[in-house]
LOLUMGU-577056 format. One record per residue (C-alpha): residue in three letters; x, y, z. Coordinates in steps of 0.1 Angstrom, whole numbers, plus 5000, padded with zeros to 4 digits. Example, Ala and Ser with C-alpha at 12.3 -4.5 7.8 and 13.67 -1.06 7.14 Angstrom:
ALA512349555078;SER513749895071;
This chain:
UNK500050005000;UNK501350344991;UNK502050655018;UNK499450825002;UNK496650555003;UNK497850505043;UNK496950855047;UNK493850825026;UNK492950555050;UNK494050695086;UNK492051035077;UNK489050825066;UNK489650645097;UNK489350925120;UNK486051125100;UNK488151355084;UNK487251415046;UNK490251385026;UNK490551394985;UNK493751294966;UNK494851544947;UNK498051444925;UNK496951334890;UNK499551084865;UNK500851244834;UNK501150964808;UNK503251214789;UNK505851244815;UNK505150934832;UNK505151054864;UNK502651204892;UNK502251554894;UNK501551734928;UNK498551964931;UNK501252354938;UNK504352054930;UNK504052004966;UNK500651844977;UNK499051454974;UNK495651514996;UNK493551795009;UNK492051695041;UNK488851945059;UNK488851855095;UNK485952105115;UNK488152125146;UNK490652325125;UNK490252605100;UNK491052615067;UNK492452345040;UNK495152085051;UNK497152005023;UNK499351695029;UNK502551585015;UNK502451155019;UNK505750985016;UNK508050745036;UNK509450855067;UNK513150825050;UNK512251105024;UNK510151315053;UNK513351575053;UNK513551585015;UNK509551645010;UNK509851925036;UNK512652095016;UNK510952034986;UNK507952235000;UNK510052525018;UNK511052554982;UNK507252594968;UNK506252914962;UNK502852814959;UNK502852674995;UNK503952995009;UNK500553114990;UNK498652825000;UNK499852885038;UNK499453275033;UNK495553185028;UNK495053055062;UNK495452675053;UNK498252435069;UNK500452185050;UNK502151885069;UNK504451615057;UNK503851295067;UNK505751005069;UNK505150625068;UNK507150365083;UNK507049995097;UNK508449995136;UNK508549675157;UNK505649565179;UNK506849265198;UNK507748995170;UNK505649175138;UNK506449495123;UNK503649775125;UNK503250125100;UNK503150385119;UNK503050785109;UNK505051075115;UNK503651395112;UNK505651695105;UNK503752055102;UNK505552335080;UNK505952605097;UNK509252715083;UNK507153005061;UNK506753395075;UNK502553325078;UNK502153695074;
């Protein structure tokens, strides 16, 4: 299962309506990020605005948030009043099997003003 359907299925999870948001380019054969930086938009009611999340492995969690820093549209995005938070997948040891757990990371590394 891919980081991004593991967050699909956590937000679900928790009653939090979520929407994948990068599409595949055939031409390119690759997927493209909705602002290059953002896999699903999550609305959650105890929090306002859009949650844009950035799904990967818990390995690439520093390069995803550089990527991002890097964004201008997430500066915009952020500007707005919504959040954006990285998110990384990874299998840790629970007595003899291995379970996936998540790391969030919120960007905050933007001047909100």
């Amino acid at each position: 299962m891919s980081p991004t359907a593991r967050t699909l299925r956590h937000l679900r999870e928790h009653s939090i309506a979520a929407q994948v948001v990068e599409r595949w380019c055939a031409y390119s054969k690759r997927r493209i990020d909705l602002f290059g930086c953002i896999d699903i938009v999550a609305l959650d009611s105890q929090f306002p605005g859009v949650l844009g999340i950035q799904a990967t492995t818990v390995t690439n969690q520093t390069a995803r948030m550089k990527k991002i820093l890097e964004t201008p549209e997430a500066k915009v995005w952020m500007s707005c009043g919504n959040r954006l938070e990285v998110w990384g997948w990874g299998q840790k040891k629970s007595g003899k099997r291995s379970v996936w757990t998540v790391t969030v990371r919120p960007v905050t590394g933007f001047d909100q003003g």
